[in-house]
FIRO-865761 format. One line per field, with one value per residue (C-alpha): residue number from 1; residue in one letter; y, x, z. Coordinates in steps of 0.25 Angstrom, whole numbers, plus 5000, padded with zeros to 4 digits. Layout:
k = [NUM,...] .
r = [a,...] .
Y = [Y,...] .
X = [X,...] .
Z = [Z,...] .
***
This chain:
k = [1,2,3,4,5,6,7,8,9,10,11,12,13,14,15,16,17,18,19,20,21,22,23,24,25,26,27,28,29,30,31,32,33,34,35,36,37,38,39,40,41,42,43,44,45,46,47,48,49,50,51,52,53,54,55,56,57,58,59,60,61,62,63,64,65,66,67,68,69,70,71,72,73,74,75,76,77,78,79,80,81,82,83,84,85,86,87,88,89,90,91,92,93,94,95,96,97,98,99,100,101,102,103,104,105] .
r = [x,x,x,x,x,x,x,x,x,x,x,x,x,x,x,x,x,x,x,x,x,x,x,x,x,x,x,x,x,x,x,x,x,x,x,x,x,x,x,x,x,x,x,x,x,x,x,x,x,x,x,x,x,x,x,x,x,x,x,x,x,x,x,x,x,x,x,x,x,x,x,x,x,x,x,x,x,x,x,x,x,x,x,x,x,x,x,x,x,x,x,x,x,x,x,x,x,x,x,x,x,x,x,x,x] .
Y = [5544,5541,5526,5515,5520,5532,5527,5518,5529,5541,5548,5558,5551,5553,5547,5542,5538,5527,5524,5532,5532,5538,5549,5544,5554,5553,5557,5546,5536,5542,5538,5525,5523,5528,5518,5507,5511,5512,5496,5492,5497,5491,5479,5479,5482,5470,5459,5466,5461,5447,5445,5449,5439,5428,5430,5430,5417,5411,5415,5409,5397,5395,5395,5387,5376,5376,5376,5364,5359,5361,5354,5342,5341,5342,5331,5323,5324,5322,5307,5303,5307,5299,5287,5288,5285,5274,5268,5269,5265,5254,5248,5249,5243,5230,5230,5230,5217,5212,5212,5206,5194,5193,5194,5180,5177] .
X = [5396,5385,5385,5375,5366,5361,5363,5350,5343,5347,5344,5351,5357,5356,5369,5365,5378,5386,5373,5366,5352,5343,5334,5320,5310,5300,5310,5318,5305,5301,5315,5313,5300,5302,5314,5304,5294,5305,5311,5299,5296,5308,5304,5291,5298,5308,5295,5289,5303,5304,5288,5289,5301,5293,5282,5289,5296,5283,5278,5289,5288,5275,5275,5287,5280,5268,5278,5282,5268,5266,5278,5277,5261,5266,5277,5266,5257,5268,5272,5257,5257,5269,5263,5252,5261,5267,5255,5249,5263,5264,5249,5253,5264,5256,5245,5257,5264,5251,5248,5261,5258,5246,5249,5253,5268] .
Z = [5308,5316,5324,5320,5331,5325,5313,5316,5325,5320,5332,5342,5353,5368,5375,5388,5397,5386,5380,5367,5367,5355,5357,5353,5346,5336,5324,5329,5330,5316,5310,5314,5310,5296,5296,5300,5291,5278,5282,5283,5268,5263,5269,5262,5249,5251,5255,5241,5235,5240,5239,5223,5221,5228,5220,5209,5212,5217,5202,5195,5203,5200,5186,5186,5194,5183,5172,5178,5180,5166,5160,5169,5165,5150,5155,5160,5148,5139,5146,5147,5130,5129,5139,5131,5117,5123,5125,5110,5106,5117,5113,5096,5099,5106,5096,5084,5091,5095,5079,5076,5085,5080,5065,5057,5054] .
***
C-alpha cells in the first residue's frame, strides 16, 4: 500500500535524515503536467455543463416573462373592452331615464 505521498507524486523517494524528499526529473514534471493539463479539461467540460443549464434557464425564463407579457396585455385589453361596454351601457342607460323623465305620465 503506498502512503498519500506517493500516491500524489508518484515518484521514487530519496530519504534525507527523517524527512523524504521526491526526486524531480522530467518524467516526474511530465506526469504532472499531463495531470494538469487532463483537470483542466475536465474543468472545461464542467463550465460547458453549467453554461448550457444556464442558457437553458435563461431561455425558459425568457419566454416565460413574454408569456406573461402577453397574458397581462391581453388582461389589459380585455378590461379597457369591458370599460369601454360599461360606458355604452352606462350612457344607454342615462339617455333611457332621461326619456322617461322627459315623456308625459
Amino acid at each position: 500500500m503506498s502512503s498519500p505521498d506517493t500516491a500524489i507524486c508518484e515518484s521514487p523517494r530519496v530519504v534525507a535524515g527523517n524527512c523524504a524528499v521526491a526526486e524531480v526529473d522530467l518524467a516526474f514534471i511530465a506526469r504532472q503536467l499531463e495531470r494538469l493539463v487532463n483537470d483542466m479539461a475536465g474543468l472545461k467540460d464542467d463550465m460547458t455543463v453549467v453554461m448550457a443549464r444556464l442558457d437553458r434557464i435563461d431561455t425558459s425564463t425568457r419566454a416565460a416573462v413574454d408569456r406573461m407579457e402577453i397574458t397581462t396585455r391581453g388582461v389589459l385589453d380585455e378590461l379597457r373592452a369591458m370599460h369601454s361596454r360599461h360606458d355604452r351601457v352606462a350612457k344607454r342607460v342615462e339617455r333611457l331615464e332621461d326619456a322617461n323623465r322627459d315623456a308625459p305620465s
